[in-house]
N, C-alpha and C positions, 0 to 999 in steps of 0.2 A: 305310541303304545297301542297295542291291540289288544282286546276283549273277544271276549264269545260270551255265544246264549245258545243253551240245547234245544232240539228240535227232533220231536218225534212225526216221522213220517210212517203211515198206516199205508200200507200195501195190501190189496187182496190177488191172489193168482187164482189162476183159471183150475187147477189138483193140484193135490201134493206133491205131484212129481215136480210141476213146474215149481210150488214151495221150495221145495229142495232144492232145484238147481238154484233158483235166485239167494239160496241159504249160504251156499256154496260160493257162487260168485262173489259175495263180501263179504266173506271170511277174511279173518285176515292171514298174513302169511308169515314166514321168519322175516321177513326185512322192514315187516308190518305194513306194509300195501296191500291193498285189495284187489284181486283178477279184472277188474271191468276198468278200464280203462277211459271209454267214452257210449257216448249214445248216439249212435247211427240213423236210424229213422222210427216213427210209429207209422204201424199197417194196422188199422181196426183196434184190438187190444193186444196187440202181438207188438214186441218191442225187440228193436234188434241191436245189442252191444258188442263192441267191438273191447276184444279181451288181450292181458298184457303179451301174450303170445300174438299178436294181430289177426288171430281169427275172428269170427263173427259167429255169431247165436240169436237166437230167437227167446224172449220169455212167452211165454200167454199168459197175459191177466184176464182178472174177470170182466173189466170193459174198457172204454176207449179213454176213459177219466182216468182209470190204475196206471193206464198206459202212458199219459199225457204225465201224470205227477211222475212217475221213476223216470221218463226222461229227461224233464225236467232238472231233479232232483241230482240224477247223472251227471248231467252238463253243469250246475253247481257247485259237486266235487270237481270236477274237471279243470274250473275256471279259477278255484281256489275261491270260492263265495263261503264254503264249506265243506266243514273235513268230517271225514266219516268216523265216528266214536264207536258202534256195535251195532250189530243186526239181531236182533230176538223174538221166539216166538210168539206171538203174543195169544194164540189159542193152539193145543195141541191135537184138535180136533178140527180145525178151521183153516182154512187156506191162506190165512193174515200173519204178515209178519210184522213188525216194528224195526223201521232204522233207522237207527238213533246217530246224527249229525249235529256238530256245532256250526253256526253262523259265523261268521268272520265277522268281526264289526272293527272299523279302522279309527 
């Protein structure tokens, strides 16, 4: 039998544009997957994912902590530790978003 526990992860990006793209990135889609597939490397607060198309990108966060949790956070979904429930704004004035993940617990 398996369980879960939600889990809000606080992200800050470097603008809004970069908000946007990482908005975009975990959206969900019709087959209800998400574009980001895995997490490739951190450079300073720049983070680079590798998307369901095999291409790569860069986010900018605000520092090298934002950076370190989304890939983190990434490689989690990935592994199947945990599944991504929503992404939300958490200020519309602010560069922070909320995504919101269940933990797997076995």
């Amino acid at each position: 039998m398996t369980s879960s526990r939600k889990l809000d992860n606080i992200i800050i990006c470097s603008d809004k544009y970069e908000k946007e793209k990482l908005m975009s990135l975990f959206s969900f889609h019709k087959d209800d997957s998400i574009f980001v597939m895995d997490a490739e490397n951190v450079i300073d607060n720049e983070i680079i994912v590798r998307l369901k198309d095999k291409s790569s990108h860069s986010i900018t966060l605000k520092d090298k902590d934002n950076a370190n949790s989304l890939f983190l956070l990434i490689k989690e979904i990935k592994n199947g530790k945990r599944r991504f429930v929503k992404v939300e704004y958490l200020s519309s004035n602010e560069n922070i978003i909320k995504i919101i993940t269940e933990m797997i617990l076995f």
